[in-house]
N, C-alpha and C positions, 0 to 999 in steps of 0.2 A: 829349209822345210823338212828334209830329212831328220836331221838333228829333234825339231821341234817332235815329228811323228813316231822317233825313238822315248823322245820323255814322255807322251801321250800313251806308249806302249806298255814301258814301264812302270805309269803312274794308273792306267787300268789292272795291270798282272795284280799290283799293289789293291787295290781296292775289290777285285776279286778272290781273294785268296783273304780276305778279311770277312768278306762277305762270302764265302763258301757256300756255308750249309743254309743262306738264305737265299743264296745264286740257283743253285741245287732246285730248293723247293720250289722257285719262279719258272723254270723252265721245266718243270714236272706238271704244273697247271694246263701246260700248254696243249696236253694231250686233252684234256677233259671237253666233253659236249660241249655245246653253245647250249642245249636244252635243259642244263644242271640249275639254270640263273637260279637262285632261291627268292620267295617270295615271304619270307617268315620276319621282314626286318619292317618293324616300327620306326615310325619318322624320329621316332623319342629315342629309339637302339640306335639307330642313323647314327643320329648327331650324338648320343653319347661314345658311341664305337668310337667315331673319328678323333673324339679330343681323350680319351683314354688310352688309344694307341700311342700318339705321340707323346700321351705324359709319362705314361708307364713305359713306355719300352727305348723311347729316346731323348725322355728327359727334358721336354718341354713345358715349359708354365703355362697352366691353364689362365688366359685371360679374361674376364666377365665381356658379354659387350657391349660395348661406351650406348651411350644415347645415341638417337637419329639424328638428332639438333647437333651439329661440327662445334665444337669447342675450340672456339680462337681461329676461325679460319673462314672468313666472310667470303673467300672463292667456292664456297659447296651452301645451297640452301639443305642438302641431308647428307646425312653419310650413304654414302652409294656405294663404297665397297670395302673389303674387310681391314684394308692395309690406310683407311685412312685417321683413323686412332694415332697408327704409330707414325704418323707424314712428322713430327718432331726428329724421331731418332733417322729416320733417312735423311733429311736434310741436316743436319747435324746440330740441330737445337734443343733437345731435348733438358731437361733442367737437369745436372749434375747429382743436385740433391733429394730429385723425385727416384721411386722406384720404377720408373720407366727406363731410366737413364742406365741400370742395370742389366738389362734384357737383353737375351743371348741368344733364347727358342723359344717361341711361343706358340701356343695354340688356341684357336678358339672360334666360336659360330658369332658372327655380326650382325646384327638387324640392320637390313641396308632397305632405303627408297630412293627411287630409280622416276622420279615424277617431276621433272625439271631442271633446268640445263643443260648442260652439254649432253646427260642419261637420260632421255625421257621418252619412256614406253606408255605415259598412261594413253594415249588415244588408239596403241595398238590393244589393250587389254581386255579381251572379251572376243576379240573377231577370232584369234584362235584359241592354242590348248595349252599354252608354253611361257607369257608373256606374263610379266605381274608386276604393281608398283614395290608393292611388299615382296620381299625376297629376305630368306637367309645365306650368308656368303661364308661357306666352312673354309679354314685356311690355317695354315700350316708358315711359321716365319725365321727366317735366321739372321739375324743382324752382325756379321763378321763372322759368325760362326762355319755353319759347315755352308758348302756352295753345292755347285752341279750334281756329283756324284748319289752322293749322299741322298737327294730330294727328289732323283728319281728311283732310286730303290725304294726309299721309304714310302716313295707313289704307288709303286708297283706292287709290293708286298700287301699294303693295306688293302687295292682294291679287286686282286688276286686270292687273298689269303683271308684277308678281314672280313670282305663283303661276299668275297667267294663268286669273281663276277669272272666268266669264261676269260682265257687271255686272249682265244680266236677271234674275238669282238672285237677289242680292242685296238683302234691304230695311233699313233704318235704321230705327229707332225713337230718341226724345229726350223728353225730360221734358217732361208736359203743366202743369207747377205744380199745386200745393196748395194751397187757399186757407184751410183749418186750417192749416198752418204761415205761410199769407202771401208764400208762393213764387210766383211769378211762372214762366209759363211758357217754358221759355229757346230763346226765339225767334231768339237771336244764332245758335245751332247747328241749328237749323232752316234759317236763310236761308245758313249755309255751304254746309249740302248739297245746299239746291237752286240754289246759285249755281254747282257742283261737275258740276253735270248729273244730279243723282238725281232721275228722276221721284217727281213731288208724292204718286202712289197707291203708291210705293214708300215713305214716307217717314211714320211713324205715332208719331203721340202717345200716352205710357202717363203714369201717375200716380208715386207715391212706391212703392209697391211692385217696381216693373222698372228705373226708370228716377230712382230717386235712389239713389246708393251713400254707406251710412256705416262706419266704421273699426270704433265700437262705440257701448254705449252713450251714451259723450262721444266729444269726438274731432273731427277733420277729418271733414268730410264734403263731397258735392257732386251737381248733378246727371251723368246721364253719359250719354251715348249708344249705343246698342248695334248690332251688326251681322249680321245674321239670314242663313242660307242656303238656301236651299229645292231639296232632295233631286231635285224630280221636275224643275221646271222648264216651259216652252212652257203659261205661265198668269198669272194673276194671283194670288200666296199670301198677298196681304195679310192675310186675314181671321184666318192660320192663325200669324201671327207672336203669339207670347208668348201661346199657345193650349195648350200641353203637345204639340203635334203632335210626331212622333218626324222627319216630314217637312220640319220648316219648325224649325231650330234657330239657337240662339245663337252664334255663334264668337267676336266680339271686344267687348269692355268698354270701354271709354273713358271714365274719371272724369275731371271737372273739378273737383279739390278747391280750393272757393272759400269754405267757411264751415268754421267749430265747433260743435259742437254741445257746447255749457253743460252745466254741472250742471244747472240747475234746465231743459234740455231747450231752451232759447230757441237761435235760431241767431247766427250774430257772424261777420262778414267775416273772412277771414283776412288776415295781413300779407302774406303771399307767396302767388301761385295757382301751384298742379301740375297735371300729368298724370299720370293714374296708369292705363295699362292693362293689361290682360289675356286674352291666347288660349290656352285648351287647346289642349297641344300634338296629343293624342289626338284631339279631335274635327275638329282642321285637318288632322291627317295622313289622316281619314276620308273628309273631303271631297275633297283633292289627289288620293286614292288611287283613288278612284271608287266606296267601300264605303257600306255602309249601317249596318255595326256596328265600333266600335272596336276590336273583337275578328278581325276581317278585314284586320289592318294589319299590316306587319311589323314594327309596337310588338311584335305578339302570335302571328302566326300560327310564328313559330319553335317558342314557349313550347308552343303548341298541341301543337304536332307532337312534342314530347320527351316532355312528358305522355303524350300518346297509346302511344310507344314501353313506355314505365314502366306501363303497366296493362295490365287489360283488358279494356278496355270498343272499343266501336267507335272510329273516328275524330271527332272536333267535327263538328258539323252546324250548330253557329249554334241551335239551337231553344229558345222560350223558353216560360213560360207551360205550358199543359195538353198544348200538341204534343212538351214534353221530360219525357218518359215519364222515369218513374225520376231526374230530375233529375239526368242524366250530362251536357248542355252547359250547367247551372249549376255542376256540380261543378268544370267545367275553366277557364270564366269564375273561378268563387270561386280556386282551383288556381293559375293564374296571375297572378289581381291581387295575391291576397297575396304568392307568392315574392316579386315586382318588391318592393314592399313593404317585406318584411323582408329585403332584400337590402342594400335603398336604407339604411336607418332602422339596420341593424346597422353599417355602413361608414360610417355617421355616428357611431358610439358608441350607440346604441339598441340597449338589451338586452331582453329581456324579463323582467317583474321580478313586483310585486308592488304597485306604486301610481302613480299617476300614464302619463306616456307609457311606459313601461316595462311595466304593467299593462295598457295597449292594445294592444299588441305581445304580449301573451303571447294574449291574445284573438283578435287574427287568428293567431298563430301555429296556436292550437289548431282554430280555426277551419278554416284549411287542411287542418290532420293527418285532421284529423274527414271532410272531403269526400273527399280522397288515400286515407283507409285504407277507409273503408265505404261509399264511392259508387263511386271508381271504383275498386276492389280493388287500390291500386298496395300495393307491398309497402314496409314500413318502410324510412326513407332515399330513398323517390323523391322527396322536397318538396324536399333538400335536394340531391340530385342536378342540381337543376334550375338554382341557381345560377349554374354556367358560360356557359348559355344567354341568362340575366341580363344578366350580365358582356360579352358578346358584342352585345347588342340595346344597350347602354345606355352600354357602354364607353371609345365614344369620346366622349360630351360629360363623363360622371363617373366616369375613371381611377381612383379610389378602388376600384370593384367589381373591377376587375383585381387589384390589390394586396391586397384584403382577400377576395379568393375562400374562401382553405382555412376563413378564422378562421371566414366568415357562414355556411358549410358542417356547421363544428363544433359551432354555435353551436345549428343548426337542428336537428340531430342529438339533442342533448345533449336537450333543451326536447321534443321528440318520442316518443325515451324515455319521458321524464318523464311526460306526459301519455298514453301509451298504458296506464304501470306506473298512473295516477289514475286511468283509463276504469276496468281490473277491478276496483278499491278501490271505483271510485263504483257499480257494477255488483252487488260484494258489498253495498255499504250499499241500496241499494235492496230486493235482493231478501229480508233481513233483516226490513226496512221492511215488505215485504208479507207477509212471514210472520206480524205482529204484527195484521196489518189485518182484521177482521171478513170475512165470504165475501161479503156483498154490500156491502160498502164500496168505491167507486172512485173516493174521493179521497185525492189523495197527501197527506202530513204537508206544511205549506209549510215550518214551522222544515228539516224532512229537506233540501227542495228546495234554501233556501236556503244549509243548510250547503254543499251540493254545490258551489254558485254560488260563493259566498265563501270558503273553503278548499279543495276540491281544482280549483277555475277552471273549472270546466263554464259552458259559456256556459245559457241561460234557455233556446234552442230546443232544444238537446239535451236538457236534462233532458224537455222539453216529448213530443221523440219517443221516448225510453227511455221514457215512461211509457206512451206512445201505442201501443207495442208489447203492452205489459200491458195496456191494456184501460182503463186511469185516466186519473183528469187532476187537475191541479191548481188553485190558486184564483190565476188567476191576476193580482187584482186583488188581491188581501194579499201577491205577491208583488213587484207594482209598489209598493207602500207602505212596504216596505222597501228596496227599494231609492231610495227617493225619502229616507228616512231615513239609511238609509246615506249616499246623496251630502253629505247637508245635515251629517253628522258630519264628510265631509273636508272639504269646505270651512272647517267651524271650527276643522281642525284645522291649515288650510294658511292661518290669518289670523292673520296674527304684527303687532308692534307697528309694522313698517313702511307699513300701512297705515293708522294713525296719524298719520303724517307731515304735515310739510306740503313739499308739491308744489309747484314752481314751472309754473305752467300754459305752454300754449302764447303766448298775447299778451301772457303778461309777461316769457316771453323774450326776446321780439320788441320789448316797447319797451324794455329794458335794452340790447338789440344796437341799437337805432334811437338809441336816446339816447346811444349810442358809452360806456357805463358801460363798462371794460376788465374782461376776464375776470381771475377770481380767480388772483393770484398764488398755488398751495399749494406751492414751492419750498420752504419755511422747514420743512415738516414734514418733510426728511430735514436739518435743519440739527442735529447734535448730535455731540457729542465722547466722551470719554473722557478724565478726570480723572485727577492722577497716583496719587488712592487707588482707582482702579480706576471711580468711580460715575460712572454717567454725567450730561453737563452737557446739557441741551437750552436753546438760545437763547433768550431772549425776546423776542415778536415783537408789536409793535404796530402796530393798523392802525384804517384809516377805516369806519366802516358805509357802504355805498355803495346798497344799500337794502334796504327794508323792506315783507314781504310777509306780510299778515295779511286772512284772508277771502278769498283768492284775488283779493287785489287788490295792486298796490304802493302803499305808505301812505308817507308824510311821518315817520312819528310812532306808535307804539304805546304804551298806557298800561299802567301797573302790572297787571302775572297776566295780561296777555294773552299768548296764543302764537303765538307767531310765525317767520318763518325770517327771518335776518339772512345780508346778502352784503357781505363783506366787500371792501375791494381785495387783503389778501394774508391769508394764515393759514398756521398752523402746525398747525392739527388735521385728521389723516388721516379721508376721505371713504372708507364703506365701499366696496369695490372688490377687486377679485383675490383673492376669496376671505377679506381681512380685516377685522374689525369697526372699525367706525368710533370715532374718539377723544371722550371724556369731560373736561371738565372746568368750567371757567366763564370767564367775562371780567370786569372791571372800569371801567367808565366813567371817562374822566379827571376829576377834580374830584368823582367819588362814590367814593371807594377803601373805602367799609366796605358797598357793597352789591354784590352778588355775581349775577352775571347764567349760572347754570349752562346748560351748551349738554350737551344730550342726548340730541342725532344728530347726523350730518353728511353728507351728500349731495353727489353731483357732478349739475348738471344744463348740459348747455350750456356748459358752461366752466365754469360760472361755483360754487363751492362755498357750500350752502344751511346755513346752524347753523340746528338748532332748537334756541329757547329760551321759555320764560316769561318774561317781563320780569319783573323784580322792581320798576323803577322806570321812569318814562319813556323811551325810547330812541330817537332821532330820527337821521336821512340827515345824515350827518355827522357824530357824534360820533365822538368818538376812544376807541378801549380798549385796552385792554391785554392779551389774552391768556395763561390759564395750562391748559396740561397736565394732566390727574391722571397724572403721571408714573408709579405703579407699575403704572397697566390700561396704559399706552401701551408698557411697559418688556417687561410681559408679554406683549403682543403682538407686540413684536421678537421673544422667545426664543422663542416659541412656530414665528412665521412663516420664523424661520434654519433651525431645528429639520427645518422641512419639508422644506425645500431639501436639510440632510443626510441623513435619511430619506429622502427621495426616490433619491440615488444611493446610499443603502447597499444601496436595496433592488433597483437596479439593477444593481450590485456584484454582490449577491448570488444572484438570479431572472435576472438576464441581460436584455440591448437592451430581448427583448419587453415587457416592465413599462413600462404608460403610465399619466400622470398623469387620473383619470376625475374630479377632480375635486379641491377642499379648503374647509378654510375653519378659520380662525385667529381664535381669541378669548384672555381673558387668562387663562381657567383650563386652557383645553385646545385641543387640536390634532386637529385631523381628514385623512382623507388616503384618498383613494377612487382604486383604481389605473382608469386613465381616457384617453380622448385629449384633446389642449392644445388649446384656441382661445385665441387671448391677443388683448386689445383693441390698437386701432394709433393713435398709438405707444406701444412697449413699451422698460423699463428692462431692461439683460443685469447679474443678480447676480450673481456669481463669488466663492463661498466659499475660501479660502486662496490663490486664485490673481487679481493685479490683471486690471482687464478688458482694459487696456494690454495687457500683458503675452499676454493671449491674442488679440488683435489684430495682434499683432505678431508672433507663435510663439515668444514667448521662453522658450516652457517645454513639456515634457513632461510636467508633472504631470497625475494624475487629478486631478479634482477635482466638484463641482458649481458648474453653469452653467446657470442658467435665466433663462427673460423673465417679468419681475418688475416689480409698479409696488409691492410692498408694502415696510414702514417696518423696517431690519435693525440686526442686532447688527454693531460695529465689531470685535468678539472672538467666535471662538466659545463660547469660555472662559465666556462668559454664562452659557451653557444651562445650565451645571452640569450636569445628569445629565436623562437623555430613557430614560421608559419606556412603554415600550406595553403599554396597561392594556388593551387591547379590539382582535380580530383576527376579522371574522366576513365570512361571504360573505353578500353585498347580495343578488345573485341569479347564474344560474351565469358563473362564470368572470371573477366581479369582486367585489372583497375591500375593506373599511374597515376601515382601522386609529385608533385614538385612541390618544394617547402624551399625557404630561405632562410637566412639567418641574421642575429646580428643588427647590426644597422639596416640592412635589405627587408629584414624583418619588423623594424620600426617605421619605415619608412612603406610600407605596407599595410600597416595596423591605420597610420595617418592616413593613407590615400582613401581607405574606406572610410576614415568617418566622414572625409569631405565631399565624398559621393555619396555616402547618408543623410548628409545637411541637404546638399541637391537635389535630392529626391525627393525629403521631405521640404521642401521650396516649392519644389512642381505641383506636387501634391496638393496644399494649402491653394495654389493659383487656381488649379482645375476643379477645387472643391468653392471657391467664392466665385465663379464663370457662371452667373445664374442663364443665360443665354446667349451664347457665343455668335458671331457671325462663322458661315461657313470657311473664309478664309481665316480665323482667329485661330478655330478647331483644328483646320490644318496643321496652322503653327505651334498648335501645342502638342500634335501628333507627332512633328517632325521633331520637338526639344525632345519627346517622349525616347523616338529613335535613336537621336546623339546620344543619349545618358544612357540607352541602353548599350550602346556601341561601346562607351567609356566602361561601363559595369562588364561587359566580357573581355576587354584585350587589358583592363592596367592590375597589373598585379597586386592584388587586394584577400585579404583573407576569403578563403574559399567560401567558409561558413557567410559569409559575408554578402560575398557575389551572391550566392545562391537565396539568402535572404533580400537581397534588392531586387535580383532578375524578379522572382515571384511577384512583389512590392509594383517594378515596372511595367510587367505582363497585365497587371489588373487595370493601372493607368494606360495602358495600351489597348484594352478595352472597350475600357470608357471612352476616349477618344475616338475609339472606331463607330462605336453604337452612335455618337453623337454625330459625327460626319456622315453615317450611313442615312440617320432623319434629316439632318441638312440637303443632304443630295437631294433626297428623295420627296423634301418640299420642293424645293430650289426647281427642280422636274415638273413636278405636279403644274408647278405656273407657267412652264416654259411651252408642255407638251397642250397646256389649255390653249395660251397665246396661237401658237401652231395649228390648233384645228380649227381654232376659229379664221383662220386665216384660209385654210385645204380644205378643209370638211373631210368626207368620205372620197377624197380620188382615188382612183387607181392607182396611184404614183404617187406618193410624194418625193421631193428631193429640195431642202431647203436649208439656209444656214441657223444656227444658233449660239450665242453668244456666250463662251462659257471655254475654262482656261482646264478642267477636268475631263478626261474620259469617262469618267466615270459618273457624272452629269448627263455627260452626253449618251451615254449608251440606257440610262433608267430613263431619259427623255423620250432615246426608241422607244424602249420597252414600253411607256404608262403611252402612247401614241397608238400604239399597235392594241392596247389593247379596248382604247377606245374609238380603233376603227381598223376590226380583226382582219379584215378583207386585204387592207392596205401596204403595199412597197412602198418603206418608207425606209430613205438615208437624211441622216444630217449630218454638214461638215461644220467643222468652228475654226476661224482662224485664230492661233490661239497668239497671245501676245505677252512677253515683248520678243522669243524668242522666234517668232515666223512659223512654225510648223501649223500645219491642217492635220486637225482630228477628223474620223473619220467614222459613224458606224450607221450600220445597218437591219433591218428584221424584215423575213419577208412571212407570208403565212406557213405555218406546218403542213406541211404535205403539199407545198407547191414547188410540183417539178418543173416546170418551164424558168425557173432561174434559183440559181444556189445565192446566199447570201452570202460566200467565204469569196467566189468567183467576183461577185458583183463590186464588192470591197478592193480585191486585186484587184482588178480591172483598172479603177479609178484614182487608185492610191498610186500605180505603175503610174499613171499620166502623171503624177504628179512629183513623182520621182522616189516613191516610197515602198512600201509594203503593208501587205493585209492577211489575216487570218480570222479562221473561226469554223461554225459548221454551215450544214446547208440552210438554218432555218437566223443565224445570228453572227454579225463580225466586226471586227472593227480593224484600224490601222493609222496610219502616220502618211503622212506627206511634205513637202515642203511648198512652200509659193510659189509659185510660175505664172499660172491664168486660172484663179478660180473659178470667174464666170465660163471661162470652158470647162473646168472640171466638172461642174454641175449641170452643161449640157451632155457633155462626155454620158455623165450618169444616170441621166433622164432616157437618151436613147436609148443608150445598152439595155435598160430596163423594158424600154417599149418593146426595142427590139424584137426582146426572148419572148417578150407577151402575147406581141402580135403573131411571130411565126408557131408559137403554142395554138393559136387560134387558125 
């Protein structure tokens, strides 16, 4: 320990004595008021301060920041924090031949949302002054470069000298070690800051909770030190750091990623150490600004002020808690975090949809509308109004909001609409709901509740206050149970065979790059010709095993059935990417040519491309094989991925500029094609259908054509495709469409299936047009063929143009049918409800059977009965035949409270082993056989019953 405490000694004199005259100036700060804070810094000076300091003075690349939407990384529905762009280069996969793969220092401000998953503040947004979905996350990175030293000076100078923020404020905290994990307390960044001039009672030990940061549950991880502010100042706020004080906050992170954390949880040095930190841009512009709430910044106080003009409620007041009466300054907090929000998240491509980040966005969306229309009385279109103000506050760091103004505008509109036309719907299903509910009953249905949640999007607190209005409430712990049930269905439903795989970890990237193994050659896989009978030739390409990785280790040698991922030096099999599936086939061992090594993914990790296989035989670092293609999945997925590219400008062609690519993905049966914006990985291949890329490099041509950036596997002709039809044209959510087209033989065989549901239809047609007067069970039967063929017309893959010209076609024939069985019934009735009174006359009761295998017979029978003898409680049951069930309905008069008809129906339908619904005045329901003639005295009574004690 000695020994170590002399190198620490020595390795700070070293680092002071470098840093002199910037050591000097930090503890010269130290004297200055806490009253000096400056208040002259713009949120726009902010954030350009911070990535100018680090470019200019220590040499960091300014990086743009990525989209909201996680690129390649289905564990985050947004980017929620600054370091997750570069989650490639910490884990050690970054592409070789991207310009990421080069980065050393970086700098730069992140659009981060913090509204689902493991990060999710939206439900605290708006109660205080601090919380927000939208956030900017400033950060400062070093990927092997400089470590500890170095990133707290460069902390301390900036926000000492840059921002000019007291140093007496200021307290540090650093990790006191664990001695469950075996961590040691990291004393090396302790003696930085007091070697820096931080007093010692500024300078406070925390545990694994504040002060160790991990990625996830595996992963890089490290301890980190953090940078604390304190509001009031001329004191000592130690006590009140990493306390929840609203006074004594956090501003800047500082991770020192120096471990892994394991599967089985153990930690493990890393081969590379980073920096990875992080400042809220909001809560530093609070400080500079001289506020006390986020919301007092000109992040906000614009958005404020427009809001305000759009309602009518008073001005913001800042009030939180029991002093915001009415909850009109959380409404304008909620009001303006989300516009920022889905202003940010739409100009990324984020729509608001129906699962995933799209599904969260619909949530704050409606969230918004909900506080905009009934809190603070703004009128329809004020949320979306607000956008320009956006655009304006936000503009100059992400020019995207300028540009995509009208679309995030239309967008907001559209979505707003929508859920104001689902408020009355949900508003009729409620009050429905309560007409069914007993008088001292005041619990809501939760199935009700939930429906509301899950299909028309009502968030849980609204339903929570529509009921609170009534008088009810709900259970709200079977309401958390489903939804805990829910979640647990999507996630199985979002676990595909990818996660399966085998993974090449972080430190076995790391000793393959240490051990100089050269990244995998996959050139060979655009190696293929065309033959002079037209078929195509692909090369054959043999290569070295260069190694092998089984158990998350690299191995020498795997035995028979084990599974494993093999890296090659070169391959010819495409690694899933750009939307296309990855290639199928198998290998052969030199010297084993009759045993067959099938490879059944393929992955890029790092350069370097991963086969999964099961050995079928030994397979050792070194062997030589031989590589084969399943040539007709690989064949199929050229025609398929050409396909796209021409689709793509036809559809451009055709819709005009604005049609953007939202997304694709190419397999060997079919094609998908989601209209969308490009991000394309770097570097990217330029495919040029009918026109050479020469040629359009050079301008040697005027032709249309398509031209995309492309890394996937193509047709040398487009003559391939043979025939491309699009079986499937539906909208995702508003104002963005997926199409699925086939090809080929798929495509023929498609084209065929419609004409012989056109011949079918036109069959039905002819039958229903010479039926000069059907019996009512003929009509059924042709209601029901109507049904089938319509059923056939949506699920069999048939030209889209096609389907959509029969649905129409079948919808008219489903019509007619209806029209026609609605006069059937309603003769069929007319005779039955005569029969019947001539039998009852005018009682006070009736209760009698009638013959007839429809509800719907039976309930116009009530109805033409009732109304030729208005006075009258009248049920009829039918046994209906061959299957044994009792129908069952009823009518009693309007406005007669001495018996409900929804009651009288249960009632009856329970004796018989069934169920019953409807309202007070009409119902009907099912039963099975047991003892009719009891159920129809059952019914008789119950009826007198209520009559009698009325009277």
């Amino acid at each position: 320990m000695a020994a170590h405490m002399r190198r620490l000694t020595h390795r700070y004199r070293a680092v002071i004595n470098n840093n002199l005259t910037s050591l000097t100036s930090l503890r010269g700060h130290l004297s200055r008021s806490y009253s000096q804070v400056q208040t002259d810094f713009s949120s726009n000076r902010v954030r350009r301060t911070f990535t100018d300091f680090f470019h200019e003075l220590y040499q960091h690349i300014i990086v743009p920041s990525s989209p909201v939407r996680p690129r390649g990384d289905p564990s985050l529905l947004f980017v929620n924090a600054g370091m997750n762009q570069f989650k490639p280069i910490f884990l050690g996969a970054a592409d070789p031949r991207s310009e990421m793969a080069t980065y050393r220092r970086v700098v730069n401000s992140q659009k981060c949302v913090r509204a689902g998953g493991k990060h999710n503040d939206l439900e605290d947004v708006g109660r205080d002054v601090y919380h927000h979905t939208f956030f900017e996350m400033l950060g400062n990175w070093s990927f092997g470069d400089y470590f500890k030293e170095e990133a707290c000076i460069m902390a301390w100078r900036l926000l000492t000298e840059e921002y000019r923020i007291p140093p007496e404020r200021l307290y540090v905290s650093y990790f006191a070690g664990d001695a469950t994990s075996g961590l040691p307390a990291d004393e090396e960044t302790r003696h930085i800051w007091l070697s820096m001039g931080v007093p010692s009672d500024h300078l406070l030990p925390f545990g694994m909770k504040d002060n160790f940061w991990e990625m996830g549950e595996i992963g890089p991880c490290g301890p980190c030190t953090e940078i604390h502010y304190d509001h009031i100042g001329g004191r000592n706020a130690a006590s009140l750091v990493n306390a929840d004080s609203p006074d004594v906050v956090e501003i800047w992170n500082l991770v020192f990623m120096q471990y892994n954390r394991e599967a089985d949880h153990s930690l493990r040095s890393l081969p590379q150490f980073s920096v990875d930190t992080g400042m809220g841009l909001e809560r530093l512009v609070t400080v500079l600004q001289g506020q006390r709430s986020n919301y007092d910044t000109d992040l906000f106080t614009p958005l404020l002020s427009a809001i305000q003009q759009r309602s009518n409620c008073p001005e913001y007041r800042g009030r939180t808690g029991e002093a915001d009466v009415g909850k009109v300054d959380m409404a304008y907090r909620v009001v303006a975090d989300h516009v920022r929000t889905l202003s940010v998240c739409i100009a990324d491509g984020v729509y608001p949809g129906m699962s995933g980040a799209e599904l969260v966005l619909r949530r704050i969306l409606r969230r918004a509308v909900r506080f905009s229309t009934e809190v603070l009385q703004a009128p329809e279109g004020a949320l979306a109004s607000l956008v320009p103000t956006v655009a304006h506050i936000l503009g100059d760091a992400y020019p995207e909001l300028h540009k995509e103004t009208d679309r995030i505008m239309d967008i907001i509109n559209e979505n707003e609409a929508q859920f104001l036309s689902s408020l009355k719907q949900g508003r009729r299903v409620i009050d429905r709901t309560l007409q069914r509910l007993e008088n001292n009953d005041t619990l809501f249905p939760v199935p009700v509740a939930w429906s509301l949640h899950r299909n028309l999007g009502f968030p849980l607190d609204l339903i929570g206050l529509m009921l609170e209005e009534q008088g009810l409430t709900v259970d709200q712990r079977a309401l958390d149970v489903l939804a805990i049930e829910n979640e647990k269905l999507r996630c199985q439903v979002q676990t595909s065979v990818v996660d399966t795989l085998v993974h090449l970890d972080l430190h076995s990237l790391a000793q393959l790059q240490s051990g100089e193994v050269p990244h995998t050659d996959d050139s060979p896989k655009y190696h293929y010709s065309l033959a002079q009978d037209g078929k195509y030739v692909f090369q054959p390409c043999h290569a070295t095993v260069q190694a092998l990785y089984c158990g998350q280790t690299l191995v020498s040698e795997v035995a028979g059935g084990q599974r494993c991922g093999v890296v090659l030096d070169r391959t010819c099999f495409y690694a899933e990417q750009g939307g296309q599936s990855h290639d199928q086939g198998y290998f052969i061992r030199d010297g084993l040519p009759d045993v067959l090594y099938p490879v059944e993914a393929v992955q890029l990790a790092g350069g370097y491309v991963v086969h999964q296989v099961t050995a079928a035989e030994v397979l050792r670092k070194g062997d030589q094989v031989q590589l084969y293609l399943d040539e007709p999945q690989r064949l199929a997925c050229m025609v398929k991925h050409t396909a796209t590219h021409v689709l793509n400008f036809a559809l451009r062609q055709l819709l005009g500029s604005s049609v953007e690519q939202r997304g694709s993905h190419v397999a060997a049966d079919r094609l998908r094609f989601d209209f969308s914006v490009k991000v394309y990985p770097d570097p990217v291949r330029v495919v040029s259908v009918a026109v050479p890329v020469a040629d359009l490099y050079d301008s040697l041509t005027d032709r249309w054509t398509s031209v995309e950036l492309c890394c996937g596997t193509h047709l040398l002709t487009t003559g391939e495709i043979g025939d491309l039809v699009i079986i499937s044209e539906r909208q995702m959510v508003k104002g963005i469409s997926r199409i699925v087209a086939v090809t080929g033989d798929d495509a023929r065989e498609a084209r065929e299936a419609g004409q012989v549901l056109t011949q079918e239809v036109e069959s039905l047609s002819a039958r229903l047009a010479t039926v000069a007067s059907p019996s009512l069970a003929g009509a059924n039967r042709l209601a029901k063929e109507v049904g089938i063929l319509t059923d056939a017309v949506d699920c069999t893959p048939i030209p889209q143009w096609k389907r959509r010209e029969l649905q129409t076609r079948l919808k008219g024939l489903q019509r007619t049918t209806n029209t026609s069985i609605r006069k059937l019934e309603t003769k069929e009735a007319a005779v039955k409800a005569q029969s019947l009174f001539k039998k009852n006359g005018n009682k006070n009761i009736v209760v009698d059977t009638v013959d007839t295998d429809s509800i719907s017979v039976l309930m116009k029978t009530v109805n033409q009965y009732s109304d030729r003898a208005p006075g009258t409680l009248i049920m009829l049951l039918s046994h209906r035949q061959p299957s044994g069930k009792v129908l069952c309905a009823c009518q009693v008069p309007k406005g007669f409270s001495a018996l409900s008809a929804s009651d009288w129906a249960l009632t009856v339908c329970a004796r018989l082993g069934g169920n019953a619904g409807g309202s007070a005045t009409v119902a009907r329901g099912t039963g099975s056989v047991a003892n009719l003639t009891e159920a129809l005295r059952c019914a008789e009574e119950y009826a007198q019953d209520k009559t009698q004690n009325r009277c």
